[in-house]
N, C-alpha and C positions, 0 to 999 in steps of 0.2 A: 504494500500500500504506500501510496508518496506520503509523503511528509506534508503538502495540502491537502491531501483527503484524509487524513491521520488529525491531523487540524482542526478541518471542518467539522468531525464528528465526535469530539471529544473537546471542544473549545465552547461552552455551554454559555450563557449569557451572562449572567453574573461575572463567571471568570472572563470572559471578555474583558469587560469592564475595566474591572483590576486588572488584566495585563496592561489595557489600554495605557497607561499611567506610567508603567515601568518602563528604564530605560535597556536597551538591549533589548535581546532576544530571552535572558534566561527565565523568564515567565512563561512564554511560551514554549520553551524547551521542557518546563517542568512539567506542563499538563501534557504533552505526547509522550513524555520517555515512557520505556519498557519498565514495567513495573518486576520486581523483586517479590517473590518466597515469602510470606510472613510465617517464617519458623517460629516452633513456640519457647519461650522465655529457656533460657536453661537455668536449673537449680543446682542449688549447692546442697553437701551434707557432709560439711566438717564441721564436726562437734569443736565446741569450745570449753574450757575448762571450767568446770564448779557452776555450771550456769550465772557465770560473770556476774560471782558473787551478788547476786540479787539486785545489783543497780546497775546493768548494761544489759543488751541486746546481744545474739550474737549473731557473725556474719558467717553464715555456714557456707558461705563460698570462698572464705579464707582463714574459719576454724580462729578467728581474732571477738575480740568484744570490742565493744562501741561501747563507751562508759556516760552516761550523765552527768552534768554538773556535781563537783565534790569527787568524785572519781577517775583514777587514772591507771597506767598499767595496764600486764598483764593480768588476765582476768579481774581487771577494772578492781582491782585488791590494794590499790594505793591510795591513801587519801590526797586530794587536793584541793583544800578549804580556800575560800574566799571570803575573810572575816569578815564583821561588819567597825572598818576599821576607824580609829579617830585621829588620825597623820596622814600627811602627805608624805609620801614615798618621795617624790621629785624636791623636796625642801634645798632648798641651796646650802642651808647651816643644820647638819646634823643635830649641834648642842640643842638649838631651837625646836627639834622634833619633839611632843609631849611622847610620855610614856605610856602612855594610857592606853588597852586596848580589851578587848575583850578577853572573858577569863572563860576556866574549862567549864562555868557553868551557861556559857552562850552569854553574860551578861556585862557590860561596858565597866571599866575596874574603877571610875571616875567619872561622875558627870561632870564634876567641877572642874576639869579640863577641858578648856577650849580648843575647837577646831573647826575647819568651814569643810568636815570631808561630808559629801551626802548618803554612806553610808553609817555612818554613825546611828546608834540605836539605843533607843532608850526604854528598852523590853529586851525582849528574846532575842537573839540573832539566827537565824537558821545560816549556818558559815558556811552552807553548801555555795548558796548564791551570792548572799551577803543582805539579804532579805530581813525585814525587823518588824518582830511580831509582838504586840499588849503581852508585859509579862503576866506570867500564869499564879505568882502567888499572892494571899493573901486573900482579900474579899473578891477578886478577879473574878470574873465569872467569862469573860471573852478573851483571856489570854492564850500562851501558846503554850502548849505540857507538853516536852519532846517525850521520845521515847524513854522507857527506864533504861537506866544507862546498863550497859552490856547486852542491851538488843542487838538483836542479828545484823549487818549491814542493810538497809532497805526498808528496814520497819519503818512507819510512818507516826508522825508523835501524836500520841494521847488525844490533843485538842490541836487544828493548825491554828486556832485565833485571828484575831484582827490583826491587820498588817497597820506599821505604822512606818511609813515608808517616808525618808528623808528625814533633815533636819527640823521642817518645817511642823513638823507633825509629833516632835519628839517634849518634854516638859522643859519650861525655860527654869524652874525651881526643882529642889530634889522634895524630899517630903517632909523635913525639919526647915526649908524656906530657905536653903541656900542659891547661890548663882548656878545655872546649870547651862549645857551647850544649846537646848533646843527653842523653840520659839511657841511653845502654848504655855498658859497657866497651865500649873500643876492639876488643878481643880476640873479644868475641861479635861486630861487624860487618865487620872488616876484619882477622882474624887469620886464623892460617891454618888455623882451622878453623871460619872467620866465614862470616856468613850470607851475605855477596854471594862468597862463594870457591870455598866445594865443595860438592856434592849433596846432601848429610850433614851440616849443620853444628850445632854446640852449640846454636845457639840461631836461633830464626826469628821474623821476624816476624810481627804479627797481621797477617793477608792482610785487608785494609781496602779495597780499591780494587772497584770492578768491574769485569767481562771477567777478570780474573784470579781463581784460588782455589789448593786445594792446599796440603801441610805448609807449602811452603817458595812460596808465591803464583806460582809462574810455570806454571799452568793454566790453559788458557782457560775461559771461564767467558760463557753467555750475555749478554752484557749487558742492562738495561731500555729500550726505545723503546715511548711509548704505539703500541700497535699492531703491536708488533714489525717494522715496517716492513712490515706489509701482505705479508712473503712476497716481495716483490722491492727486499728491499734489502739492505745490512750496516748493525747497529745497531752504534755505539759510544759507549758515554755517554750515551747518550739523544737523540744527531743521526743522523738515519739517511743511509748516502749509499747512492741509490738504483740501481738496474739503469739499464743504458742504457735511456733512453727513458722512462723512471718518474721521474714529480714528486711535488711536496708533500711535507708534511713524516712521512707516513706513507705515502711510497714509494706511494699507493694508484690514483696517476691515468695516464694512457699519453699519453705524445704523441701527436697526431692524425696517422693515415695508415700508424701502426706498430699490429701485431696485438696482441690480449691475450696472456699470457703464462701459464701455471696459475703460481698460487702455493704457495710454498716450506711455508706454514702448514701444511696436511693432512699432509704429510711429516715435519713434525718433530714430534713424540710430546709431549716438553714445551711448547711451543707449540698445539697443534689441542687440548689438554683445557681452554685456557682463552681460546682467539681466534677469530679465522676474519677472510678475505678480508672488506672493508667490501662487502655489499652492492649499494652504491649502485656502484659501480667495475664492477661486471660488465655483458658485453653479449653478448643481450640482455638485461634485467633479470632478476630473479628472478623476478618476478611482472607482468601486465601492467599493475595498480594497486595501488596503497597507501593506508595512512591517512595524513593529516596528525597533527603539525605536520611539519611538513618543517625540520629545522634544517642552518644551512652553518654548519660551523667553519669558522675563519678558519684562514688558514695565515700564523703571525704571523714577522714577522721573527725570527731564529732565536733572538738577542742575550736575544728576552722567553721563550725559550718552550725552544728543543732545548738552546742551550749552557747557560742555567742549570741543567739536567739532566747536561752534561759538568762544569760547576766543580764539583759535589757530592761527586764523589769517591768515598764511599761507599758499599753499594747498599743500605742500607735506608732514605736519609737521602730526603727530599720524593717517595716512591715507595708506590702503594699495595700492588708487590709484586714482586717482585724470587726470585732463582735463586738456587740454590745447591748447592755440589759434595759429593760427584760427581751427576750425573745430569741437572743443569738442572732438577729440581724446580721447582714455583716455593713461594714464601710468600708467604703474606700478611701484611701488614704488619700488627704487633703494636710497632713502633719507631718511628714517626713516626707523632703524632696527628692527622696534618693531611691524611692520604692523600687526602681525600673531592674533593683537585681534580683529582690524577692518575687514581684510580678514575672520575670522568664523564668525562674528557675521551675515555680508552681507551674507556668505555663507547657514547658518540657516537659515536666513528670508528666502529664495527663494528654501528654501532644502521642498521636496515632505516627510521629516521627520516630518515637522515642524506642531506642533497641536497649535489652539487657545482655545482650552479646558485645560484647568489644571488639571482637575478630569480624564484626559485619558493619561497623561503624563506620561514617563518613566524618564524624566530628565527636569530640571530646568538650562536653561541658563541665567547667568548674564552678563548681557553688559558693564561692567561698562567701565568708561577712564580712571581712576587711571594712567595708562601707559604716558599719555599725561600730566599728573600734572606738574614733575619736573623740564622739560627746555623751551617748550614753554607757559605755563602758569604762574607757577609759578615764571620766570625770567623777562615776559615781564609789569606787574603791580602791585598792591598791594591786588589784589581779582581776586580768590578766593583761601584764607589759608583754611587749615586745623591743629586744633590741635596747634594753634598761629603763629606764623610768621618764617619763614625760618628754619633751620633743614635740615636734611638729606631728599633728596628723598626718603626713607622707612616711615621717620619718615611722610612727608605730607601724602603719599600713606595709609598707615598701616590705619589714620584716617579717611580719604577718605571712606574705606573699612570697614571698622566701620560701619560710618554713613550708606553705601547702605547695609551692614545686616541686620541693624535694622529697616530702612526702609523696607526693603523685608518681616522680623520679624514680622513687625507693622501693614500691610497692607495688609498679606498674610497669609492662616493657613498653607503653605504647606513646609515649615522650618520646623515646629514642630509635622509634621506627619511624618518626616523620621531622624528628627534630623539633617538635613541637608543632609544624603546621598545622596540625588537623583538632589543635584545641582551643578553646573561647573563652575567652576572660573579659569579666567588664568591670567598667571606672565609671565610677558614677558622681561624685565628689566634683567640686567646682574646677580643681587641677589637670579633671579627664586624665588621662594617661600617662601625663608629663612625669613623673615621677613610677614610672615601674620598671622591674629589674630589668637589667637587660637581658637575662637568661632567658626570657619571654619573649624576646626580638623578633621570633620566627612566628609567634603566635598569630591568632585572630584577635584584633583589639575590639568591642562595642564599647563607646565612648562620646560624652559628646565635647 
């Protein structure tokens, strides 16, 4: 058949349309080519050790754990806390650093120490994230009761409480009327008609966190995961921990020799008007061929990609759209300019492009957060730096970016069979590109 009557009969109106607009031919070229095989997903069944220790995922296509915020290592068996600290790490004058920081019972050693960090807490700290919860004792009745201490890794505390998130939110007095760091009367947080005490209280906090909403924040509240975990997972903070038997970092893949499962998506009304099941994950396919390109995101170590989405804190903060109460709505983001790296990545996961073969791949996407480093992480505690302490946002970023080459480098042959051509990274930050390594040189930049 020619290539005009190839054309003619597969060039429908609408795409018309749309090619009409593009420059070149390769619009056109994409609605004629020969379509491709849609083989189905391949699975992995490499067990991972001790079921990664109860706070990770594993990736049974390379027998490793994916670890959650607070966790690192081998079989995610390593702690890595993120206090909720009251110093600046970046201080020019060491002597000038206060001493002051959280003790082993989650609790600030000093209010009477001054500091402008916004993780500072004047309750609980939960040191996975650096998250500050209404303490739990006394007449409390909304505070936070971790677990009893010598629980399992994983266990979930007693009560999670009111979050009292930042400085703004924390008591300007201690309870005998001294000066303290935060900016409420003591009386609106811990009086007895204070926000961590009764159901009803004078005054509440701004509910800032997400998974939580509500007057008084202790609503559940859908949290953000690019892909909402593909329907077989639980999303918190942006790390999804997946169904038994369900991998990757968008819960979307099955262990080999265990059946498919329907997913949770169709069901849930906020979710199905703006997701669906990835495509590519279903067996048999959806279709027996497809078009190219064929792209494999990476599933990156969590550290570049899910937990920089748990340290954030907030839900509108590095997110192109996020929920909101009551109802789990979603929004689109009109609060962070820089959405356009969460929007593709979500968009990939659930894209009919998308291959979990790497060996059938036309492009390599990287998910990284880098975008999310410089205002709400790196401002809100003392972890996680890059490359030492404070610096320019390029300067955290650039090593960030580093670090997830090398990881991609380390753990993948498919860098060094194109030299990087065939992988996608995007800048989204006001600098655009100006500032990336150059061991990315060969790369695909999206940028603007």
């Amino acid at each position: 058949m020619s290539r005009e009557r190839k054309f003619a009969l597969t060039h429908t109106a609408p795409a018309a349309v749309r090619c009409a607009v593009a420059k070149g031919k390769w619009c056109d070229d994409f609605l004629i080519q020969e379509e491709v095989v849609w083989n189905p997903a391949p699975r992995g069944s490499k067990e991972c050790p001790d079921k990664c220790n109860n706070v990770g995922r594993c990736n049974y296509d390379t027998g490793y754990c994916d670890c959650a915020a607070g966790w690192t290592g081998v079989g995610c068996k390593t702690p890595q806390k993120r206090p909720c600290t009251s110093y600046w790490r970046e201080a020019e004058d060491p002597s000038k650093v206060p001493t002051s920081h959280i003790g082993p019972d989650k609790r600030d050693l000093n209010w009477t120490v001054w500091s402008n960090i916004h993780s500072r807490c004047g309750g609980i700290c939960d040191d996975d994230l650096a998250i500050c919860y209404c303490d739990g004792q006394g007449p409390d009745q909304f505070g936070r009761i971790p677990a009893p201490p010598g629980s399992p890794p994983g266990t979930p505390p007693i009560r999670v409480g009111r979050p009292l998130v930042t400085e703004y939110m924390a008591p300007n007095e201690t309870w005998d009327g001294k000066w303290a760091f935060g900016k409420q009367p003591y009386a609106n947080v811990y009086g007895p008609q204070g926000y961590c005490n009764v159901s009803k209280p004078v005054w509440a906090a701004v509910c800032s966190m997400d998974a939580l909403a509500g007057p008084t924040c202790d609503e559940p509240l859908e949290s953000f995961c690019p892909g909402a975990c593909s329907g077989h997972g639980r999303c918190y903070l942006g790390y999804c921990y997946c169904d038994e038997g369900y991998y990757g970092h968008d819960c979307a893949r099955r262990k080999a020799g265990m059946p498919l499962l329907s997913s949770t998506i169709p069901t849930t009304p906020w979710l199905a008007s703006v997701l669906r099941e990835p495509p590519a994950a279903q067996e048999p396919p959806p279709a027996p061929t497809r078009k190219r390109p064929l792209i494999y995101v990476y599933d990156l170590e969590p550290f570049y990609q899910a937990r920089v989405l748990q340290y954030r804190v907030s839900p509108p903060w590095c997110v192109h759209r996020h929920h909101l109460y009551p109802g789990n709505t979603t929004k689109w983001s009109d609060e962070w300019v820089y959405a356009v790296d969460t929007l593709l990545h979500e968009s990939l996961l659930i894209s009919e492009h998308r291959t979990f073969d790497p060996e059938e791949a036309d492009f390599f996407y990287v998910p990284h957060q880098a975008t999310c480093l410089p205002f709400p992480i790196g401002r809100w505690a003392d972890f996680p730096w890059f490359g030492g302490t404070g610096g320019t946002r390029p300067r955290q970023m650039v090593n960030f970016i580093r670090e997830v080459h090398t990881w991609i480098d380390t753990n993948y042959p498919y860098w060094k069979r194109r030299q990087g051509r065939d992988h996608i990274w995007v800048w989204t930050h006001d600098e655009g590109a100006c500032w990336a390594p150059t061991a990315l040189n060969n790369s695909i930049w999206l940028t603007q």
